[in-house]
C-alpha positions in Angstrom: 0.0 0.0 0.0 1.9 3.3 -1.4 1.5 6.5 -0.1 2.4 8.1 -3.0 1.6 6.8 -6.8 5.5 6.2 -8.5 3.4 5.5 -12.0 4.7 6.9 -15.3 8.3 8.5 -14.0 11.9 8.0 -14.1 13.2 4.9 -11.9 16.6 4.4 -11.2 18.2 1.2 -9.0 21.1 0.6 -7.4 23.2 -2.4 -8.1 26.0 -3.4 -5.6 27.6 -7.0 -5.1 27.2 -8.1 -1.4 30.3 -10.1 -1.1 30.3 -11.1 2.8 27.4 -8.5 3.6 24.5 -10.4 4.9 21.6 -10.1 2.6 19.1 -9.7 4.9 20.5 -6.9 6.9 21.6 -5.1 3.0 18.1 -5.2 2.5 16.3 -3.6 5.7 19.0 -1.0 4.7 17.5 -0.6 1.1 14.0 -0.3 2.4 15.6 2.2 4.4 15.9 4.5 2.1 12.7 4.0 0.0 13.4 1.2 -2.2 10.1 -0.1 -4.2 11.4 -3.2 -4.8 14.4 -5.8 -4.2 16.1 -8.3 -5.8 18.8 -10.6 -5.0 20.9 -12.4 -8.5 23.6 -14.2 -9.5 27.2 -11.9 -9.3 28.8 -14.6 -10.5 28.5 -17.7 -12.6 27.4 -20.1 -10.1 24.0 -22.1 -10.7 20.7 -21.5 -9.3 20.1 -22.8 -5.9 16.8 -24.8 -5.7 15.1 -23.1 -2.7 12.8 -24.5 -0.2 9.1 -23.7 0.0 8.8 -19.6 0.2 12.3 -19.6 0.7 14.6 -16.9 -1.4 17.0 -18.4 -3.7 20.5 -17.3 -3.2 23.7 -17.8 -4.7 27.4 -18.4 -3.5 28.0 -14.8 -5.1 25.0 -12.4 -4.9 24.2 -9.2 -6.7 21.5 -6.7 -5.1 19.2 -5.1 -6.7 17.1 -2.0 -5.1 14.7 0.0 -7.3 14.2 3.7 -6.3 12.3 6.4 -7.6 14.6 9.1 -9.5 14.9 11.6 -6.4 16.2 9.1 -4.0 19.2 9.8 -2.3 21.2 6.9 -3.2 24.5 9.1 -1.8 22.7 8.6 1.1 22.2 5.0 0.8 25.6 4.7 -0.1 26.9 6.7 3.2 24.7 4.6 5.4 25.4 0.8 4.1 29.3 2.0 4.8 28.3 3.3 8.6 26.0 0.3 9.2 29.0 -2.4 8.3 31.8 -0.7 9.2 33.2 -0.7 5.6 36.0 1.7 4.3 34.5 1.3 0.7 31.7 -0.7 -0.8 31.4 -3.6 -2.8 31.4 -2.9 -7.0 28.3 -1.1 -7.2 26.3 0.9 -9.8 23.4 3.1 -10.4 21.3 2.8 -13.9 18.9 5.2 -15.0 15.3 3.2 -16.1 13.7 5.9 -18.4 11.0 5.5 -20.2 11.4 1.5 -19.8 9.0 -1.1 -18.6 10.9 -2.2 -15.7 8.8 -4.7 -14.2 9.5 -6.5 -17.3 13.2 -6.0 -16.2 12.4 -7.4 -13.0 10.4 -10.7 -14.1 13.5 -12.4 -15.8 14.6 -13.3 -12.2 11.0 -14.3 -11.1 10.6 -17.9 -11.2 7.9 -20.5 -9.7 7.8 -20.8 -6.0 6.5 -22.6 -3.6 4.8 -21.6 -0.1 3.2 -23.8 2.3 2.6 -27.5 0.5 0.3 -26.9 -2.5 0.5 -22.9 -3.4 2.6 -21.9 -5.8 3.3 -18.1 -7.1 4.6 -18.7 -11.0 5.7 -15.8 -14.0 3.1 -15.2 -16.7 2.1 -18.9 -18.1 4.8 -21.4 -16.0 3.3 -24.6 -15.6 3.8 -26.0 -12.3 4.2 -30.1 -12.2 3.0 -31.0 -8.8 -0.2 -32.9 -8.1 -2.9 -30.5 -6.2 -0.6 -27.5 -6.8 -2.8 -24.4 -6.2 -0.9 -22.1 -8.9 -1.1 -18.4 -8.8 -0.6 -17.0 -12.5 1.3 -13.6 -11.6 2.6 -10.3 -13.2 2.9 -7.7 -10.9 3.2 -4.4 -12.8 3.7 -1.6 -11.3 2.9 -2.8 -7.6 4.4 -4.6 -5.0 4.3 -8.5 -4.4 5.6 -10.8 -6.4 5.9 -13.9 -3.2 9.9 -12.9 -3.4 9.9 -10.8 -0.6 10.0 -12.4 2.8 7.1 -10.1 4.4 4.8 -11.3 1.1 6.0 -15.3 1.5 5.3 -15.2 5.3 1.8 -13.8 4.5 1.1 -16.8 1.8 2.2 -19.6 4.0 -0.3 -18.4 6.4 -3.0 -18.3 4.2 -1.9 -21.8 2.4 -2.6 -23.0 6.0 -5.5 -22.1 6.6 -9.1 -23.5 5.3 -10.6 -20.5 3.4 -13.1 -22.4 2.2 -16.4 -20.2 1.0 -14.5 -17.2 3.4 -14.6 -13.5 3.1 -11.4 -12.2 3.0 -9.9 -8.6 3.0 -6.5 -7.7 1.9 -5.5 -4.3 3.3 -2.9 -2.7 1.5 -3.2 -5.1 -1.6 -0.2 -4.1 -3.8 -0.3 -7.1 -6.7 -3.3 -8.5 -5.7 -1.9 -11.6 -4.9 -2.7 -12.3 -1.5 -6.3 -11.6 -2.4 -6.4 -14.0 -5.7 -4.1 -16.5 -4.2 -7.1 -16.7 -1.1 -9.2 -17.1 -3.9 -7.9 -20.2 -5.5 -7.2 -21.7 -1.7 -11.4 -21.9 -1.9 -12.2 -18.1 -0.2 -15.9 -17.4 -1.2 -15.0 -13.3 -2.2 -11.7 -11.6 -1.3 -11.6 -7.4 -1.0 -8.3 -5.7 -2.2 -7.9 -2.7 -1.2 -5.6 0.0 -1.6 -4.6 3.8 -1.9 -2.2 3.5 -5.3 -4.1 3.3 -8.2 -1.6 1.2 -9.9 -2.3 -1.4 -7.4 -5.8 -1.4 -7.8 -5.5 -1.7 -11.6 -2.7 -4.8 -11.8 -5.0 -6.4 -9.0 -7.8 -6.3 -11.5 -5.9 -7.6 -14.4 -3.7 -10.4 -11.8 -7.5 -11.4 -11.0 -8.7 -12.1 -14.6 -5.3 -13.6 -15.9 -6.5 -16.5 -12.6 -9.7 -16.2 -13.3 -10.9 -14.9 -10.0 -12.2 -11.3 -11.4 -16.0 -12.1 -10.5 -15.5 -13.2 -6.9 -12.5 -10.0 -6.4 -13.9 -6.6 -5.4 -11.4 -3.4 -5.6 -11.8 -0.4 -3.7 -9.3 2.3 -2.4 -11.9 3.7 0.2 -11.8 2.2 3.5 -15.7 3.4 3.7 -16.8 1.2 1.0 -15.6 -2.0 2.9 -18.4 -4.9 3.9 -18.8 -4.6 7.9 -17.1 -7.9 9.0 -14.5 -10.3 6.9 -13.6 -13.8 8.4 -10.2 -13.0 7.4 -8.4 -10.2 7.3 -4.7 -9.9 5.4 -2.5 -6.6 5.8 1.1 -6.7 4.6 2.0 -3.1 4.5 4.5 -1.4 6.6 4.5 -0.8 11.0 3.5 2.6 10.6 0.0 2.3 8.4 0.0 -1.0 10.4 -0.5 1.3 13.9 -2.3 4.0 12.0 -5.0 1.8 10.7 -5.3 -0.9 13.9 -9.1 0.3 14.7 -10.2 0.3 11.4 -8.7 -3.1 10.2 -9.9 -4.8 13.5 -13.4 -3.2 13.2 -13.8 -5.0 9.9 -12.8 -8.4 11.5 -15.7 -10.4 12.5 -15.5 -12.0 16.4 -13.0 -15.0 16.1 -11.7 -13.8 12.3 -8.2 -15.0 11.3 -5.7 -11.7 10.7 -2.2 -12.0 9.7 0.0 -8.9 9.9 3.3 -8.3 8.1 5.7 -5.6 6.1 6.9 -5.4 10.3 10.9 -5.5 10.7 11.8 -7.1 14.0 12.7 -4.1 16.3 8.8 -2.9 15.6 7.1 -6.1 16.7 5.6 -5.2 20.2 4.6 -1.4 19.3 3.0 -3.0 16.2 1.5 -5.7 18.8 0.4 -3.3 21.4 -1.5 -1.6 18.9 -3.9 -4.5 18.1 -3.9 -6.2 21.5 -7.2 -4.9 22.6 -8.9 -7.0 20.4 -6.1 -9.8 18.4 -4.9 -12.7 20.3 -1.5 -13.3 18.6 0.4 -16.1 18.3 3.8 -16.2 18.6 5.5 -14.1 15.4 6.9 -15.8 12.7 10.7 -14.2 11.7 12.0 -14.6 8.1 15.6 -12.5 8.3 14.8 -9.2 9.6 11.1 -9.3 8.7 8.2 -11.0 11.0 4.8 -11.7 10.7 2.1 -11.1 13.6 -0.8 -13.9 13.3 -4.0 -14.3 15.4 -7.4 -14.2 16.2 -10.2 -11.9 17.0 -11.2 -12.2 20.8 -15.0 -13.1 21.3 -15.0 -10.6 24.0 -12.5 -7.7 24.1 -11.5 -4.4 25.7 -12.3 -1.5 24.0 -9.7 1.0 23.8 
């Protein structure tokens, strides 16, 4: 869920080699510093490590890949990741200018099928998946976020893999791709709600939704107002602040003992994230992928109001 619409601009991303930088902590420093998206490739000319279910593939030599809109302050970046490791001079790095170029296209060469939980998987345009009862989500993300690569949008998959969503209502707040929404779908949900601010999102949502033929049972919205009173579950992968911002809200429209699954949360913002939702959520313990965690639970029958 985007504050601001990037649409129909100048993109530039920052390319750097990690050599012994952990990948995880490179990243929380890229999203730092506003990056839409990240990637993680091949610096060398290793093969492809085969990774296991919603895992990130890595390589024995990895290449990072942020993607930042054109007034970023990538000196900035640059002056931080040397602070934050201690480093007298980066690895080989680059910035190139993305003008007037589809980059999603760009970004879909290293988007391959994956799997999350033990029948969903999350494949590139028409991949065929050969797996018997896979649950295959046909994806091109466009111009929004969530392709399943990133940890926050894997954790939130395996959860819903997990659970039975059979004729449920389910809202995704903050819906980016629209893929948690038509992935709920084709786990058996009954209607799923995506909604977001970013107009981009709400439009590759739509067209994610017909390419899986989901369209009829997906409703878009980007008002909060126009959202059905009570949802059995409730989906937000976003980011801590909105997260806090929009507690009430997202737990008003979760019926009494609705599922909710919370991510887009790095580690040191767990409890205030928590704290906010605790009048009314009953978590279970978080689930931690690198520096990313999810916040899972259920609505209490009976709860204080705030």
């Amino acid at each position: 869920m985007k504050d601001e619409v990037q649409a129909a601009m100048e993109w530039r991303q920052f390319v750097m080699n990690l050599e012994t930088l952990p990948a995880d902590r490179v990243e929380v420093v890229f999203a730092r510093h506003g990056a839409e998206a990240i990637t993680f490739s091949d610096a060398g000319d290793g093969a492809i490590l085969e990774p296991g279910p919603g895992e990130t593939p890595l390589w024995n030599d990895v290449r990072i890949t942020g993607l930042f809109p054109a007034a970023a302050d990538l000196d900035g970046l640059r002056a931080d990741l040397l602070h934050s490791f201690g480093l007298d001079r980066l690895p080989e790095n680059r910035v190139e200018v993305l003008e007037d170029r589809a980059w999603e296209r760009e970004w879909l060469k290293d988007f391959h099928p994956m799997q999350f939980g033990k029948r969903l998987w999350v494949c590139p345009g028409e991949s065929a998946v050969d797996a018997v009862g896979a649950v295959v989500v046909h994806l091109d993300p466009g111009l929004a976020f969530g392709s399943g690569t990133h940890p926050t949008t894997a954790l939130c998959l395996e959860w819903l893999e997990g659970l039975d969503l059979t004729n449920r209502r389910v809202l995704d707040f903050g819906c980016g791709s629209g893929i948690l929404s038509i992935a709920s779908l084709l786990l058996g949900a009954a209607t799923a709600t995506a909604l977001d601010i970013d107009p981009q999102a709400i439009t590759a949502s739509r067209q994610n939704a017909l390419h899986n033929d989901v369209a009829r049972k997906l409703v878009t919205t980007m008002d909060v107002a126009a959202l059905e009173d009570e949802y059995d579950v409730v989906v937000a992968n976003i980011l801590a602040a909105p997260l806090i911002r929009h507690a009430r809200a997202i737990c008003d429209h979760l019926g009494s003992g609705g599922k909710i699954a919370l991510s887009g949360i790095m580690e040191n913002q767990t409890e205030e994230v928590a704290a906010a939702y605790r009048n009314w959520i009953a978590f279970e313990p978080p689930a931690v992928r690198g520096s990313w965690v999810r916040l899972a639970g259920e609505k209490r029958h009976v709860y204080a109001m705030p």
